[in-house]
C-alpha positions, -999 to +999 in steps of 0.1 A: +000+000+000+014+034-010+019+063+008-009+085-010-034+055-002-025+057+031-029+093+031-063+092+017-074+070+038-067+088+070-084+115+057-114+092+047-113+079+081-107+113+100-138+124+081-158+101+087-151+103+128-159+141+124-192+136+106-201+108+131-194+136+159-216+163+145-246+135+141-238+129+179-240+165+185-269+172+167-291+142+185-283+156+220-254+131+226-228+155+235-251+185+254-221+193+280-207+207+245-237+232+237-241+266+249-270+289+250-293+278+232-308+307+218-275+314+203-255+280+193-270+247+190-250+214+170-213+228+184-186+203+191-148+204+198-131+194+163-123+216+136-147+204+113-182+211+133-206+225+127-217+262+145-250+270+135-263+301+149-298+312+160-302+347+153-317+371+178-350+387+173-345+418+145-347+443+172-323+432+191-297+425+167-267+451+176-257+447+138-290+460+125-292+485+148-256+500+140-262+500+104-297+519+110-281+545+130-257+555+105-285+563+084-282+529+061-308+513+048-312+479+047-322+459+021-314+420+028-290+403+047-283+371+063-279+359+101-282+322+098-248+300+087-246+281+057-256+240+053-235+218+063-216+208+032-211+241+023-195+244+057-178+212+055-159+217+024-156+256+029-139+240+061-117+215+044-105+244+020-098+267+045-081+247+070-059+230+044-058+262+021-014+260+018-013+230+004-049+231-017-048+271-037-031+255-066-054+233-069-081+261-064-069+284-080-066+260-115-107+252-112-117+288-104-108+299-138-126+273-154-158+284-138-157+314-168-149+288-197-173+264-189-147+235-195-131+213-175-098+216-150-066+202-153-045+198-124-011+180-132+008+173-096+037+157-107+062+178-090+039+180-058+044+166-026+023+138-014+009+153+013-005+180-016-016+151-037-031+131-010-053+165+002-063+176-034-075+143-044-093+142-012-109+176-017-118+165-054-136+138-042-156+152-014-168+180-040-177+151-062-194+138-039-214+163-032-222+172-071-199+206-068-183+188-101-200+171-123-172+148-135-138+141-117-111+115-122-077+112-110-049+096-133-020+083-110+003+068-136+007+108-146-006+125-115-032+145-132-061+157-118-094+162-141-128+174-139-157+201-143-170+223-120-210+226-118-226+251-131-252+262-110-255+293-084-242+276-051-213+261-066-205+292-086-207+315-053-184+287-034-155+288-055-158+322-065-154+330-031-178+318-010-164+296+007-138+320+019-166+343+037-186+309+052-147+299+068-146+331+084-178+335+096-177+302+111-141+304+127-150+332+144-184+321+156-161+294+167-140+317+181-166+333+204-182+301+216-149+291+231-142+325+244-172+324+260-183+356+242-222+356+246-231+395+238-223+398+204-252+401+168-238+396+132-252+401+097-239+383+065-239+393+027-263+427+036-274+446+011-278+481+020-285+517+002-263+544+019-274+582+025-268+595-005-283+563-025-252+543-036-256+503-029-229+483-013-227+448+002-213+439+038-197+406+038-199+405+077-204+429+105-201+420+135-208+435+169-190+424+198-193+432+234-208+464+215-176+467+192-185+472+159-161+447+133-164+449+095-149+424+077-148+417+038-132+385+022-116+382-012-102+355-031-085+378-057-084+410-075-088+428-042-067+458-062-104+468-076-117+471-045-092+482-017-100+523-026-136+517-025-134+499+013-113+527+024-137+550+013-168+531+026-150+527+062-156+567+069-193+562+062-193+527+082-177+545+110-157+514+121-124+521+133-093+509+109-083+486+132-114+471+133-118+471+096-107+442+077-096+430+042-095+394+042-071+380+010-071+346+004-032+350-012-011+383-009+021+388-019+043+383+010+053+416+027+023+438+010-002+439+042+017+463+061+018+488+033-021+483+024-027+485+054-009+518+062-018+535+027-056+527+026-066+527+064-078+494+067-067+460+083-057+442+051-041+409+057-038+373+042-058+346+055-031+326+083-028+362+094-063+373+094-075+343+117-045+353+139-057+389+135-091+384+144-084+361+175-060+387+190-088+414+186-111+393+198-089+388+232-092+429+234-124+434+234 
């Protein structure tokens, strides 16, 4: 048995153990691991559960009520996380992101062609080939590709992305936003951080009748954090942040560009020439959790 099998099937295995804990979860077999239930139910220890979040009533969401107060109108948003395969491979992604962007980065492009992929690993390390094939099949699984084969005489991986809304928003970023949500939700549930609202993907009409959209606010312990997520061509978009920070009102420190890949070295000048927090995704999560700590 080769390494890569062997690989695979620790991954198969570890999946299958984290799957079997959020089924436990979710059937009131683990309760010592839930916490208020009008906020988290379905929580458990391991990096891959699930944190589902029950919003609070409209009126008492500190979110909303920030945004209404700086005279924004509100025109749809989210408070309730995604499924859980969304999460779960949105999970797998992000926690595995260094060895996996090649590989996601070679089928986002194919998203605009319509064809299929081609990922040749040949000069990859196994522990890369092990987690892409694994990824490859869990999205195959799950009919984010319609077709997907892997030839291991030549190490090439093939298939087609579907073509519908969902699986167009996942890898077109997505799944970056759904990480982040839930690694901070996580984040908070083992803080033991209980006073905090959030809104996700709001739609909104400022003052003077431009539209934007909020990947997440959140506020915490009544600090207000604002935090957008992009898996490229964040060069479009960095002046227009900057600019809608001042009518946000969120401090810069509290105002965050999350890039899934930035040249190494780059944050700190962002950062310092546009005002805002803008940082890569290892650093973000370290980012967030030490902001998080001050609050």
């Amino acid at each position: 048995m080769d390494n890569i099998l062997i690989q695979n099937l620790t991954e198969e295995i570890k999946l299958l153990r984290e799957e079997l804990h959020c089924i436990r979860s979710y059937l009131g077999v683990d309760n010592h691991n839930l916490i208020n239930s009008k906020k988290f139910h379905n929580t458990a220890k391991n990096e891959e559960s699930l944190v589902t979040f029950v919003p609070k009533d409209e009126e008492n969401n500190d979110a909303i009520k920030y945004l209404l107060s700086k005279k924004i109108n509100i025109k749809s948003y989210k408070v309730e996380t995604e499924d859980d395969i969304f999460f779960k491979l949105s999970n797998y992604l992000g926690n595995r992101y260094p060895h996996l962007k090649d590989l996601y980065n070679t089928i986002k492009p194919s998203l605009s062609t319509g064809g299929s992929f081609y990922y040749n690993m040949q000069n990859k390390p196994q522990e890369v080939i092990a987690y892409a094939t694994q990824f490859c099949n869990l999205l195959h699984q799950n009919a984010f590709l319609t077709n997907y084969s892997y030839k291991k005489s030549s190490k090439i991986i093939i298939g087609t992305p579907q073509r519908i809304g969902k699986v167009i928003n996942f890898f077109t970023g997505g799944w970056l936003e759904n990480y982040i949500l839930h690694f901070l939700l996580q984040l908070l549930k083992t803080k033991e951080i209980n006073n905090f609202s959030f809104v996700q993907n709001c739609q909104i009409e400022l003052p003077n009748g431009d539209d934007f959209e909020i990947d997440m606010l959140f506020v915490i312990n009544d600090s207000p954090i604002w935090i957008e997520c992009k898996t490229g061509d964040y060069q479009r978009y960095i002046s227009k942040y900057a600019d809608f920070r001042k009518k946000l009102g969120t401090s810069a420190d509290k105002s965050i560009l999350l890039v899934s890949d930035l040249p190494e070295g780059i944050s700190k000048n962002l950062t310092s020439t546009f005002q805002i927090k803008v940082c890569d995704l290892n650093e973000g999560k370290m980012y967030i959790e030490d902001l998080v700590d001050k609050l």
